[in-house]
C-alpha positions in Angstrom: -81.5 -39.0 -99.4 -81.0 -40.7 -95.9 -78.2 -39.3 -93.5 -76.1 -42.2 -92.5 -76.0 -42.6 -88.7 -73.0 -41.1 -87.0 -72.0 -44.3 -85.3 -72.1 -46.1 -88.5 -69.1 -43.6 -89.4 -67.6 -43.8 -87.1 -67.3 -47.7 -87.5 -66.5 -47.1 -91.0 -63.8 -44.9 -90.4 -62.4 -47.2 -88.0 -62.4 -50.0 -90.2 -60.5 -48.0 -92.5 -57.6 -46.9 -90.7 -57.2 -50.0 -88.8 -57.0 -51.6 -92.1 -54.9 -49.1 -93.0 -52.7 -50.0 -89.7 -52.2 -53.3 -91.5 -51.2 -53.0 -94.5 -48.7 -50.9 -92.8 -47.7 -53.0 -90.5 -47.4 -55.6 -93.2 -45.1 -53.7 -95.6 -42.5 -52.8 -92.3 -42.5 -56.5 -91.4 -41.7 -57.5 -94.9 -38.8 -54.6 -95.2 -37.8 -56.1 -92.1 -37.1 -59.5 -93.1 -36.1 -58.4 -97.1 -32.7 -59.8 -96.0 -33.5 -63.1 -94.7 -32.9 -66.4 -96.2 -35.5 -67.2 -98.9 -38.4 -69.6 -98.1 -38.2 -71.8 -101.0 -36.7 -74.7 -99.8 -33.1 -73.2 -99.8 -31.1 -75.9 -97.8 -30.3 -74.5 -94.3 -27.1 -73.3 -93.6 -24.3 -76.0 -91.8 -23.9 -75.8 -88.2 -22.1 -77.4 -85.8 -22.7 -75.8 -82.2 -21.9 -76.7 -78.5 -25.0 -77.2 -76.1 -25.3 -74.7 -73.4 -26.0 -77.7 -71.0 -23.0 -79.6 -72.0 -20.3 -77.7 -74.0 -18.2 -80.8 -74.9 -21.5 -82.3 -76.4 -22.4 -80.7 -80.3 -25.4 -80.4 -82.9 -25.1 -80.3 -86.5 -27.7 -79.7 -89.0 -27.5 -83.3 -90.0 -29.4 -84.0 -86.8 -32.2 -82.1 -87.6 -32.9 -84.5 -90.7 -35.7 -86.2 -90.5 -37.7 -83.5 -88.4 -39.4 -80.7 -89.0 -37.7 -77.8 -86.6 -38.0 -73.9 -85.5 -34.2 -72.6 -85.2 -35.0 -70.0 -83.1 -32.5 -67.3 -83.1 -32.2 -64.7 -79.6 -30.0 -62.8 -77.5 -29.8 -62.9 -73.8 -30.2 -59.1 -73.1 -33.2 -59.0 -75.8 -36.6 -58.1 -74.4 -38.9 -59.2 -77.2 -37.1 -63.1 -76.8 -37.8 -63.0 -72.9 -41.8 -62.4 -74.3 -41.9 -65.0 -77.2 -39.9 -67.8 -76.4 -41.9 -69.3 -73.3 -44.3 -69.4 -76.7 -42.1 -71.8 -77.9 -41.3 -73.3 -75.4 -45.0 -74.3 -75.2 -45.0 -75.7 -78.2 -41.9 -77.5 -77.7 -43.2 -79.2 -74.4 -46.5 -80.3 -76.3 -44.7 -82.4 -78.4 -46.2 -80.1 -81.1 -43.0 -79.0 -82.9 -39.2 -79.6 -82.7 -37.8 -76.8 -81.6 -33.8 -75.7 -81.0 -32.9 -72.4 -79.3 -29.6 -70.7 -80.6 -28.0 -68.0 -78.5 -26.3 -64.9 -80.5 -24.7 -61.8 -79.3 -23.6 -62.6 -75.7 -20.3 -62.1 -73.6 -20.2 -65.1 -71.8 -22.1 -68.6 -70.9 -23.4 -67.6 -67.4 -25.5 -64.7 -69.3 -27.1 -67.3 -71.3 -27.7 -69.6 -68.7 -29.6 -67.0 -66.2 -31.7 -65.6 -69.2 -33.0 -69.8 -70.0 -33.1 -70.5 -66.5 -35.1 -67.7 -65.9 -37.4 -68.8 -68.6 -37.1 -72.6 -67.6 -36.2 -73.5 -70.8 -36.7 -77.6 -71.7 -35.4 -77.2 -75.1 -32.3 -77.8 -76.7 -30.2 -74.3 -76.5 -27.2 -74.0 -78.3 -23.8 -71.5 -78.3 -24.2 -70.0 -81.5 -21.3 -68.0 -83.1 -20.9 -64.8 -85.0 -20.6 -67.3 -88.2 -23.7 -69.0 -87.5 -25.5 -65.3 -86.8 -23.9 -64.6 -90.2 -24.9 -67.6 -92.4 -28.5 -67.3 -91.3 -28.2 -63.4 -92.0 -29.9 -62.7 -88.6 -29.7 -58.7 -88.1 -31.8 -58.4 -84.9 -34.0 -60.6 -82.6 -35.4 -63.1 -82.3 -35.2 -64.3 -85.9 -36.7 -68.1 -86.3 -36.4 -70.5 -89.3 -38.3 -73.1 -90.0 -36.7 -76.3 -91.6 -38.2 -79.4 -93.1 -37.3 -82.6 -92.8 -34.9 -82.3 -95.8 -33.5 -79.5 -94.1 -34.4 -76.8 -96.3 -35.6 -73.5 -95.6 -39.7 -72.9 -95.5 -40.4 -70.4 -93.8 -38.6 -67.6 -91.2 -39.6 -64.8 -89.1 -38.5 -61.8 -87.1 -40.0 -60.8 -84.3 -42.4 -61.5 -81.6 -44.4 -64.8 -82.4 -47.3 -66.5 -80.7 -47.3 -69.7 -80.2 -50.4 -69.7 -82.8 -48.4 -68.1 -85.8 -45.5 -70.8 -84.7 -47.8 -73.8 -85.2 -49.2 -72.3 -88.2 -45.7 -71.3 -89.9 -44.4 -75.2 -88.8 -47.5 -77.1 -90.4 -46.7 -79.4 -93.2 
């Protein structure tokens, strides 16, 4: 019987655990987001928020209808936004997905506008509330949904996201 070549193990046992790695990795991602808002078409939540460019001006839910939009849910102070949002942002100036930024967790408006600025943000942001944080059950950040054009529910995330798994998770 032929020895099999060290290397070749090697490989093999590599394959394995970084297999294993994934699955893992997989089943703390869906704990993670066990909580969220199903994917089925649940309509979104109502909203209707202030812009952080003009606090007099708002956004409801209603105008989303018609589009197919990433509600993208951060904190100023959080790290893993300050990574994944010029992602969407990216997106969002290619004109490849609608896309609607909604501060959570922050002590005042000058703490939101540093952390877009510093991102030079183009899209939409709006001032979020504790109600809106609750209705959309988001528990850390950045949480995203995705919403159709009937403004229901099809798919969410927590988490860092590239701007690949964005365009993926927004396709029709």
């Amino acid at each position: 019987m032929k020895k099999i070549p060290s290397v070749l193990k090697k490989i093999v046992a590599l394959t394995k655990n970084l297999l294993l790695m994934a699955i893992i990795l997989y089943a703390v991602t869906l704990f993670q987001q066990r909580n969220l808002l199903p994917t089925d078409h649940t309509p979104a939540p109502y909203f209707n928020l202030a812009t952080l460019d003009n606090p007099q001006q708002r956004v409801t839910i209603a105008d989303l209808k018609g589009t197919n939009t990433v509600l993208y849910f951060f904190a100023p102070w959080c790290s893993i936004c300050r990574y994944s949002m010029p992602n969407l942002e990216k997106a969002y100036q290619q004109g490849e997905l609608n896309a609607i930024a909604i501060a959570l967790d922050y002590e005042n408006i000058d703490e939101i506008t540093q952390f877009t600025d510093s991102l030079d943000l183009t899209m939409p942001v709006l001032l979020g509330t504790r109600y809106t944080g609750q209705d959309y059950k988001v528990s850390a950040y950045p949480t995203y949904y995705v919403i159709n054009e009937q403004l229901a529910i099809t798919a969410h995330s927590m988490g860092y996201s590239t701007e690949l798994g964005l365009r993926i998770r927004t396709r029709k």
